[in-house]
N, C-alpha and C positions, 0 to 999 in steps of 0.2 A: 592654417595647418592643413595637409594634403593628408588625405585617405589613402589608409595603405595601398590602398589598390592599385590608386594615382602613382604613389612613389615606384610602385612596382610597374607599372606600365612606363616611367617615364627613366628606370633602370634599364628596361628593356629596350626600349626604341631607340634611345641614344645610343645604343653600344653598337659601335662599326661590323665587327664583327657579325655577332647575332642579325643584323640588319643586312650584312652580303647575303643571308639566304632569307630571311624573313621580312618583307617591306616592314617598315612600323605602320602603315597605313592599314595594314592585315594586323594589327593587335589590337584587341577588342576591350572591351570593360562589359564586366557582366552578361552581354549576352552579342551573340552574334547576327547582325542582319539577314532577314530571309535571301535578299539579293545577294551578299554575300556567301551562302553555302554553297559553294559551287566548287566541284573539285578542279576545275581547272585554275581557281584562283589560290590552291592550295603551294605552299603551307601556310597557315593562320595558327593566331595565337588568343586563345579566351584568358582573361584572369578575373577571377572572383571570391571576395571573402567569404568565409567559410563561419567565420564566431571571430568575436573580437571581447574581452572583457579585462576591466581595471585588477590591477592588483599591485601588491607591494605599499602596503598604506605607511603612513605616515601624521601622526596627531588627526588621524580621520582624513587625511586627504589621500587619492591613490598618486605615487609616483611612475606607475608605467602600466601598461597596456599589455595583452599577448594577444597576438593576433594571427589567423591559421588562415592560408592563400592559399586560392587551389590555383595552377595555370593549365591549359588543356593546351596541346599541337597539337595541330591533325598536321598530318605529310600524305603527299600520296603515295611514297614508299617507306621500305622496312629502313634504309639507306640515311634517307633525310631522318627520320627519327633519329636514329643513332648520330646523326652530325649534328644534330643541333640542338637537342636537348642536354648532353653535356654540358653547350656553351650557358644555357640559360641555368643548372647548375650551379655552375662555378659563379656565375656573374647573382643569383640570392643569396649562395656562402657567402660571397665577398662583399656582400647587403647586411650581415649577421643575420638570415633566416635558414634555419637546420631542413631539410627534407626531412620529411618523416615517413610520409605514404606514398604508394603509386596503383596507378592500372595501365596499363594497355590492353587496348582493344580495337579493333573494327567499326568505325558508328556506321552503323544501318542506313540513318538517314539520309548521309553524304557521301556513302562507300569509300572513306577517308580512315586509314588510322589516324586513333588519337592514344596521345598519353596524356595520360593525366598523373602529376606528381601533385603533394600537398606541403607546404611548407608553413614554418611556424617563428613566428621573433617579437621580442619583447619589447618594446618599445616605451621611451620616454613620455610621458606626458609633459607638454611643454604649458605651465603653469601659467606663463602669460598670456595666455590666449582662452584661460577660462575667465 
């Protein structure tokens, strides 16, 4: 069984789309490389879980999971944010995870926008693998 983060990193990097502007080689898991914060290698994509915990039980077993994802872009414009955060949007809707939260802001450290959205989906527990 793949960690949501994995499935969401491996939603993201396949999609053609998403991928004309974004390398998947710039999509990170958990954290991003010092060598990597460079604005010139921008735009980059962070994804990391946020909480993950069992629910919807069953004779004491849990049936599924909810699990809340943050992903961060930085772009180096206002431009790039707006074209491609959409696509990564549309492409966790069509994953079954809801947006719930955002920020946008400036990061300091990299003189890079970032947004950061948060998203949230329920997921199966696949039985066989406990």
């Amino acid at each position: 069984m793949m960690l949501p983060i994995q499935e969401v990193e491996m939603i993201l990097s396949e999609n053609e789309v998403l991928s004309s502007f974004v390398d998947p080689g710039r999509i990170f898991l958990v954290f991003v490389p010092e060598a990597d914060q460079d604005t010139e290698k921008a735009p980059m994509i962070r994804i990391n879980e946020l909480e993950s915990h069992r629910k919807d039980y069953a004779d004491d077993a849990a049936l599924t999971f909810e699990v809340d994802i943050q992903i961060d872009l930085w772009t180096k414009t206002l431009k790039e944010a707006h074209q491609i955060q959409p696509i990564i949007d549309d492409l966790m809707a069509k994953n079954d995870f809801q947006q719930y939260a955002s920020a946008f802001d400036r990061d300091p450290d990299i003189a890079l926008y970032r947004y950061a959205r948060r998203y949230r989906a329920t997921k199966m527990i696949d039985i066989q693998q406990i």
